[in-house]
C-alpha positions in Angstrom: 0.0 0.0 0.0 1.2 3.4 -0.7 2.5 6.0 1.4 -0.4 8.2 0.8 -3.9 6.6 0.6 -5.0 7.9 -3.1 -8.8 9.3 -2.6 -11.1 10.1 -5.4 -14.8 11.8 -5.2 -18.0 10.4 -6.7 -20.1 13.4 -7.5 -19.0 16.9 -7.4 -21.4 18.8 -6.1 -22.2 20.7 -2.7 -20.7 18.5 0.1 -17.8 17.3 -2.3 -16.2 20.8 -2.2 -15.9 19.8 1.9 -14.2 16.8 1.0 -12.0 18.3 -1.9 -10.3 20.7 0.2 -9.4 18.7 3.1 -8.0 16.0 0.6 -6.5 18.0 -1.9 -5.5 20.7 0.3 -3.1 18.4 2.7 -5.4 18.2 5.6 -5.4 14.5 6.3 -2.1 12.9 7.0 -1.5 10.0 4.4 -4.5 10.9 2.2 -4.3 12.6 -1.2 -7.3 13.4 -4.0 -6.2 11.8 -6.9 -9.4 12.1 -9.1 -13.2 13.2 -9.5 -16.5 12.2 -11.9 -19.7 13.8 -11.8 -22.3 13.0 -15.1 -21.9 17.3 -15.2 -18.9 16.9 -16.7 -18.0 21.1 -16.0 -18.6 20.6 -12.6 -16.2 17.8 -12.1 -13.8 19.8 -13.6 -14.4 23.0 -11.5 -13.7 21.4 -8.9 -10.8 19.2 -9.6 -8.7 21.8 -11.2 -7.5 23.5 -8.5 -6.4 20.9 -6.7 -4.6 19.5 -10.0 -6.0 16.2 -10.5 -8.1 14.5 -13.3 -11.8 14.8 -13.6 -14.2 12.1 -15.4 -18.1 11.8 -16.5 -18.9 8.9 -14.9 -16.9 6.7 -12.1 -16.2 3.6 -15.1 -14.1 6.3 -16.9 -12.4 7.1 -13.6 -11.6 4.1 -12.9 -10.3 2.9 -16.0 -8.0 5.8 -16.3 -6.8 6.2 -12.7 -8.2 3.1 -11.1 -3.9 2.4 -10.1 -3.8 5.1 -8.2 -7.3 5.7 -6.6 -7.5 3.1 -3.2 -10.7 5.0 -1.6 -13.9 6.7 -3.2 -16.2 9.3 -1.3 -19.8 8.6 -2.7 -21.1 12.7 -2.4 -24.3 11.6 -5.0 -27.8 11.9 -4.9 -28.9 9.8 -1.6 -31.3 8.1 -3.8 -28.3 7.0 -5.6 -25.7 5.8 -2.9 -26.6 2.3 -3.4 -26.0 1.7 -6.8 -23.1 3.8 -6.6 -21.7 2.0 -3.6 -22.2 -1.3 -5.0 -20.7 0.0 -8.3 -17.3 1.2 -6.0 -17.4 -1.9 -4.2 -17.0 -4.3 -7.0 -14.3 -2.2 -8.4 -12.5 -3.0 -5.1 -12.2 0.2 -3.8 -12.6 1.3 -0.3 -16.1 3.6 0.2 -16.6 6.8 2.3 -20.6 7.4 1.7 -22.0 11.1 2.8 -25.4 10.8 5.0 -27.7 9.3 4.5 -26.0 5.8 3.6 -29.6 5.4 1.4 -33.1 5.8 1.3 -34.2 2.2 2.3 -33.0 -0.1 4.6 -33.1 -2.6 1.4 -30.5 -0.4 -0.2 -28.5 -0.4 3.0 -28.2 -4.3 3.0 -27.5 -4.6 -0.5 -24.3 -1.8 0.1 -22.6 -3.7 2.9 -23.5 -7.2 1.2 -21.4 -5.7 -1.8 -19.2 -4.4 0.6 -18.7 -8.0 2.5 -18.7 -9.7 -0.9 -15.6 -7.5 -2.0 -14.1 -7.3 0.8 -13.5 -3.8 0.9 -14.7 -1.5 3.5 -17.5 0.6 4.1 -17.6 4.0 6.2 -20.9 6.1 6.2 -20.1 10.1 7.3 -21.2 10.8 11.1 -19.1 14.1 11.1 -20.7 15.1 13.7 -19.5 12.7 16.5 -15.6 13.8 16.2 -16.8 17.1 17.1 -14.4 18.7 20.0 -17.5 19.2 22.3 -19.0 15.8 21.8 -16.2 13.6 22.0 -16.3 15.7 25.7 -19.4 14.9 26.2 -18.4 11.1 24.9 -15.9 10.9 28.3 -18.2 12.0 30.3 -20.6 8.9 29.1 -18.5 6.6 28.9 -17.6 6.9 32.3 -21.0 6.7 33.5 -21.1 10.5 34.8 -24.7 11.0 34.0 -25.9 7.7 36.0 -29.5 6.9 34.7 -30.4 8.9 31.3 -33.7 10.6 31.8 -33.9 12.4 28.4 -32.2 13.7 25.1 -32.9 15.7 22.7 -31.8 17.4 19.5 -32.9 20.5 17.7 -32.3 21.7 14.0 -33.1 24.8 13.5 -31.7 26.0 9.4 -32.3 27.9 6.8 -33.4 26.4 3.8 -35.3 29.1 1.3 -36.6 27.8 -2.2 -33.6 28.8 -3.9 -31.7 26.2 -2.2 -34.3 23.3 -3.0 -34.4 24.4 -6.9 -30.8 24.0 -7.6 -31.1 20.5 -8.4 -34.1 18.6 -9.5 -33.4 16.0 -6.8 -33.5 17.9 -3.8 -36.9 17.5 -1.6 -38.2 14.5 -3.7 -38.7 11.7 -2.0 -37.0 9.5 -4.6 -33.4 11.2 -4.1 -33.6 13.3 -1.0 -36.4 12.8 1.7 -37.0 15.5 3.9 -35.6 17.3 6.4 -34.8 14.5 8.9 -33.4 12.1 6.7 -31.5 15.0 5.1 -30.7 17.3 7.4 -31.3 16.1 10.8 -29.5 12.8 10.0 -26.6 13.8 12.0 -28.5 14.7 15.1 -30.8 11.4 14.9 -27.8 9.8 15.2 -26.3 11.1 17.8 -29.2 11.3 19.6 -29.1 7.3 18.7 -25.1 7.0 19.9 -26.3 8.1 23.5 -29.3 6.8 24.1 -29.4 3.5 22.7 -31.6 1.6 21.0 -35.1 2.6 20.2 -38.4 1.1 20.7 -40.9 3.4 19.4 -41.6 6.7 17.4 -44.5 8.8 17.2 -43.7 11.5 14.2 -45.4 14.6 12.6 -43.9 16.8 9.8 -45.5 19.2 7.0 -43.7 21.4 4.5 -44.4 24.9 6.2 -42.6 27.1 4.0 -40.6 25.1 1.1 -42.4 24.1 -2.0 -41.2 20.5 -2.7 -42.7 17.1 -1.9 -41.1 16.5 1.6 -41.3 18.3 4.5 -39.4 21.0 6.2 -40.3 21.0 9.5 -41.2 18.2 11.8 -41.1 16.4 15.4 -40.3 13.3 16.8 -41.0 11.7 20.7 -39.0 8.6 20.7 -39.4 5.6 23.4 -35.8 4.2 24.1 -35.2 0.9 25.4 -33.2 2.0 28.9 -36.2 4.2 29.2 -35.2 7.6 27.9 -37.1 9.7 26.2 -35.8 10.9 22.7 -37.4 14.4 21.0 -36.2 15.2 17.9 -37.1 18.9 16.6 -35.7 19.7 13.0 -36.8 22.5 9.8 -35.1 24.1 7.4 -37.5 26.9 7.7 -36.1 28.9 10.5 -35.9 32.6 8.8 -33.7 34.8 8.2 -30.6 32.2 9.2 -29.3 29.6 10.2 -29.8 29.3 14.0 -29.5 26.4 16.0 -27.5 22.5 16.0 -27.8 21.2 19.4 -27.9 18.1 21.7 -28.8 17.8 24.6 -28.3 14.8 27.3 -29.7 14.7 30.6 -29.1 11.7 33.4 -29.9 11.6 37.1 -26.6 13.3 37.7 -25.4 15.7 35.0 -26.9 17.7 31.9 -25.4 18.6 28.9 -26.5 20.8 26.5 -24.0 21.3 23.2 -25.5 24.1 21.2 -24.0 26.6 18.4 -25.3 25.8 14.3 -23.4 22.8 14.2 -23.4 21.4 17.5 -20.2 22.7 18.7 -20.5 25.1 21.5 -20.7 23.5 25.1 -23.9 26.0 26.8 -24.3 23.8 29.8 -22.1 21.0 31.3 -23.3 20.3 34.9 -22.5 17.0 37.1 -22.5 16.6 40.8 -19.0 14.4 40.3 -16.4 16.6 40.1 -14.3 14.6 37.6 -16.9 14.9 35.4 -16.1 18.8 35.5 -12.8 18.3 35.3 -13.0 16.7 31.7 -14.4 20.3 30.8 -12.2 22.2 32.6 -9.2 20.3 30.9 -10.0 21.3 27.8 -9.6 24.6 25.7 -11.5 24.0 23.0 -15.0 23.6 23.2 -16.7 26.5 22.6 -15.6 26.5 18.5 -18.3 27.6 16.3 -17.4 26.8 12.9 -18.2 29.3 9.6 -20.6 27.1 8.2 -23.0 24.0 9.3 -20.9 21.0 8.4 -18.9 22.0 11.6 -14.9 20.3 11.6 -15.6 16.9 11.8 -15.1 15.7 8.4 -11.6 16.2 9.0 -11.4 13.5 11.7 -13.5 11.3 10.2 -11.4 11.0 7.4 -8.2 10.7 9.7 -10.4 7.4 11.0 -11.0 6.3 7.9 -7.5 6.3 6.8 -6.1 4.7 9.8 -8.9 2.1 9.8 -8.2 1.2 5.9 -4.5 0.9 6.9 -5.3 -1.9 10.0 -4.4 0.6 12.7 -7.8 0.9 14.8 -11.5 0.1 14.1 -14.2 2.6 11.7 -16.1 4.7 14.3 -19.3 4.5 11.5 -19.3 1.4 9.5 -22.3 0.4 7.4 -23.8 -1.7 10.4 -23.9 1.0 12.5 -25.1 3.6 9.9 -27.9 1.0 9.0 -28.9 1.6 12.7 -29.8 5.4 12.3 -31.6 4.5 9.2 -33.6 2.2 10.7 -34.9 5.1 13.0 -35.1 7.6 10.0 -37.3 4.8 8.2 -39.4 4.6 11.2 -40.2 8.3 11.7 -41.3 8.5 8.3 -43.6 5.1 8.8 -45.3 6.8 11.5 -45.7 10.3 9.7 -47.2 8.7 7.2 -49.7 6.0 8.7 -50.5 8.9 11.7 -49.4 6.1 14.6 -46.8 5.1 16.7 -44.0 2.8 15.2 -42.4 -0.1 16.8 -38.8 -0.9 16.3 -38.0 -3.6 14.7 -40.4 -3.1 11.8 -40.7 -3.8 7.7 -41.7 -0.5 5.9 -44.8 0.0 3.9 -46.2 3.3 4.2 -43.4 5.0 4.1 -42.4 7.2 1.0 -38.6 7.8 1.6 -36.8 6.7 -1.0 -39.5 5.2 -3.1 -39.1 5.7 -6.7 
């Protein structure tokens, strides 16, 4: 294996400029962007050429021309398309970073790590948002069992997403390719509502488009049963006017609360615990209050360090495709129960549900 892992990007568009800087600008130790395709030919090419590395049309050109040199591919398409894409990376042997949400349907989701398995090449789905500074804090402090019994979570989006944004591309706020706001842009925050409190047993969802004109909604709410008995509320739109205002978590146990606010769930607002070392894991670190310029926040940067070191052998994938699969289960539910107007049981099959149908 190389010195430098060779990356390439699968779809050029919004998020891939995220992933294009931090690989082709130097930021990940033993990672390099080698390559980019996107079926808008100009736009691969806008974005490859400042970085100095080839662009295609389409990933079989890619990989026929610079398949030596590429050893992992970031899937930044259409979420409607991240299976066939990820099956398509797979079988080339190639290593596969997928942005959120891994898919659509938990069908999708199977047949990606089965293709995965089959080649025998790994499979990392984008949680970002877990290597923030403040939560991997807050991470300690769980881990350790500061909070004692969890009583409560929750997690609130609160973005701006005018029209303009939804009629850039035909895809976005279809069902088909993008699914509404919590599959698209709550994802995150379901999940790490999901990496604290466990494993859910219920959901009981509503959601409308207030303000956007597209087929999904904008704005909705979740109550969620978890199975230690925590109570989950998940509160996310992309209508909050005239900015962006709010990415938060909050975690609350019988003996501490946590509350990590800012836009992208990056500022510690509260951090409270009767044990003192639990203070201390604050207190020992300067950097938790660092709002970031934008809403993607500086996690993609670690996660990509992970992903290199776990492609190399040197420590496990915090986000596999198991454990994505696990917050799309709960995104498929919330959907289930907007649509048949009832509470949803985990473990479930979906049949109401529109996300992702085509």
């Amino acid at each position: 294996m190389a010195e430098e892992l060779g990356f390439a990007l699968m779809g050029c568009g919004r998020i891939a400029e995220r992933h294009a800087s931090l690989l082709g600008g130097g930021a990940i130790r033993g990672a390099k962007l080698v390559a980019g395709c996107d079926p808008q030919g100009s736009r691969a090419r806008d974005l490859c050429h400042p970085y100095s590395v080839r662009s295609f049309d389409t990933f079989a050109e890619m990989d026929a021309a610079a398949g030596d040199e590429i050893d992992v591919v970031c899937v930044l398409t259409e979420s409607g398309n991240h299976a066939d894409h990820v099956v398509e990376v797979a079988r080339a042997g190639k290593h596969v970073v997928v942005e959120k949400p891994m898919a659509l349907t938990l069908e999708d989701a199977d047949r990606m790590i089965e293709a995965c398995d089959a080649a025998g090449v790994k499979l990392f789905v984008v949680k970002q948002n877990r290597y923030n500074r403040p939560v991997q804090l807050l991470r300690q402090a769980f881990e350790a069992g500061h909070f004692g019994k969890l009583v409560m979570g929750s997690v609130r989006v609160r973005w701006r997403r005018d029209q303009h944004y939804y009629d850039q591309d035909a895809w976005r706020g279809t069902w088909a390719m993008d699914g509404g706001v919590f599959a698209n842009q709550a994802s995150h925050h379901v999940d790490l509502l999901q990496w604290f409190l466990g494993n859910p047993v219920s959901v009981f969802a509503r959601s409308r488009a207030a303000l956007a004109d597209i087929e999904c909604d904008d704005t909705g709410s979740a109550l969620i049963d978890f199975q230690n008995g925590a109570i989950g509320i998940v509160e996310a739109t992309t209508a909050a006017r005239p900015k962006n205002l709010e990415g938060s978590l909050s975690i609350l146990g019988e003996r501490g609360t946590v509350e990590i606010g800012g836009f992208a769930v990056n500022e510690v607002k509260t951090w409270e615990f009767e044990d003192k070392a639990a203070m201390d894991i604050l207190a020992s670190s300067p950097d938790h209050n660092d709002n970031p310029k934008d809403v993607y926040g500086f996690g993609h940067r670690a996660y990509l360090e992970n992903v290199v070191q776990a492609v190399r052998g040197m420590g496990p994938s915090l986000v596999d495709g198991l454990e994505g699969r696990r917050s799309l289960e709960l995104l498929s539910a919330i959907y289930e129960s907007i649509e048949s107007g009832r509470e949803v049981a985990l473990r479930y099959h979906q049949r109401r549900s529109r996300l992702g149908r085509k």
